[in-house]
N, C-alpha and C positions, 0 to 999 in steps of 0.2 A: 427424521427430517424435521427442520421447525417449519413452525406454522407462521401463517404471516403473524398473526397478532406476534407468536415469538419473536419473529425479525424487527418487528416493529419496536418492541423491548427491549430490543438489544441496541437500538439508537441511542440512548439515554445511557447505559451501562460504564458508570465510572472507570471501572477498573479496565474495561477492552476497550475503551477510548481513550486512556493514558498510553494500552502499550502499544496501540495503534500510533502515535502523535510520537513514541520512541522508537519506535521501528520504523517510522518514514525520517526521523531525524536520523538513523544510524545510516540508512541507505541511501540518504542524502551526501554523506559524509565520506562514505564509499567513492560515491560519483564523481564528488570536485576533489578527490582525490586518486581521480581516475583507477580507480580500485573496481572496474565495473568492466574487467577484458574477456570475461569465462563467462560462460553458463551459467546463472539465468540468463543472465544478459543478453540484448540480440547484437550483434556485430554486424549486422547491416548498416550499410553507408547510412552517414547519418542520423544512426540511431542515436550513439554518442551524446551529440549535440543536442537530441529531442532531451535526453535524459538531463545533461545540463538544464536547459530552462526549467525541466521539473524540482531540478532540485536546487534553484534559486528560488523557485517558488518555495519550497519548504520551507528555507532560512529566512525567507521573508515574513512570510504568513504562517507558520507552521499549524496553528488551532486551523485556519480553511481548510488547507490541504490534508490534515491528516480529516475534517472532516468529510472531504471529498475520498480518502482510502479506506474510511471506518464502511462509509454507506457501500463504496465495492467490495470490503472483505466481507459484510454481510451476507451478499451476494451471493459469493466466490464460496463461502461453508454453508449456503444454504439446505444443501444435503446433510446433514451434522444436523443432530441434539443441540435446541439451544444451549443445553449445559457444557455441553462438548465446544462448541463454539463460544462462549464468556471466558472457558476456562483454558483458551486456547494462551502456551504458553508465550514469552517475547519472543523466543529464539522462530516459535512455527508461525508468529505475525509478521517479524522478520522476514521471513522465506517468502510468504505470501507477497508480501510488498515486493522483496527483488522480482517476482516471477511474473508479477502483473505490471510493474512499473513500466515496462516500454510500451502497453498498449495502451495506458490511463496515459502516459506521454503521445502517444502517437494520436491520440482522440483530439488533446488538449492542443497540440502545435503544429500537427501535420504527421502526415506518415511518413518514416524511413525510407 
């Protein structure tokens, strides 16, 4: 498990803050290409639509936004080695990001 000061060093961390800021761009790209009908996804009325405005945000601002999913995937692996978690690869930052994106949407614009 990290510790905070861990967590805390992991805000700064070049390389999981790149693939954070690529992994919300990819699931961005999913979205307005409505590539977002299966699991993770939620398919509740609605949800859709929350998910759009997220990932308008993205295209817009993408450094905010992904630093608003860098400081939740810290979170979300805080059980995990900080080493375990820096060296997390794109593909499982990816994952992370589809599997939390409709709640960091539903916080952000309303719920489904």
């Amino acid at each position: 498990m990290a510790t905070e000061t861990e967590l805390a060093g992991g805000f700064s961390d070049p390389d999981f803050r790149l693939r954070t800021q690529v992994a919300i761009v990819i699931v961005a790209a999913e979205i307005v290409a409505v590539d977002d009908t299966v699991a993770p996804y939620s398919q509740a009325a609605g949800a859709h639509a929350l998910r759009v405005q997220w990932a308008n945000a993205v295209l817009a601002n993408t450094g905010g936004e992904a630093e608003t999913m860098h400081k939740l995937l810290l979170g979300i692996f805080n059980a995990l080695a900080i080493a375990t978690i820096l060296s997390s690869s794109l593909s499982t930052v990816t994952d992370k990001v589809r599997e939390n994106v409709d709640e960091l949407a539903a916080v952000r614009y309303g719920s489904a």
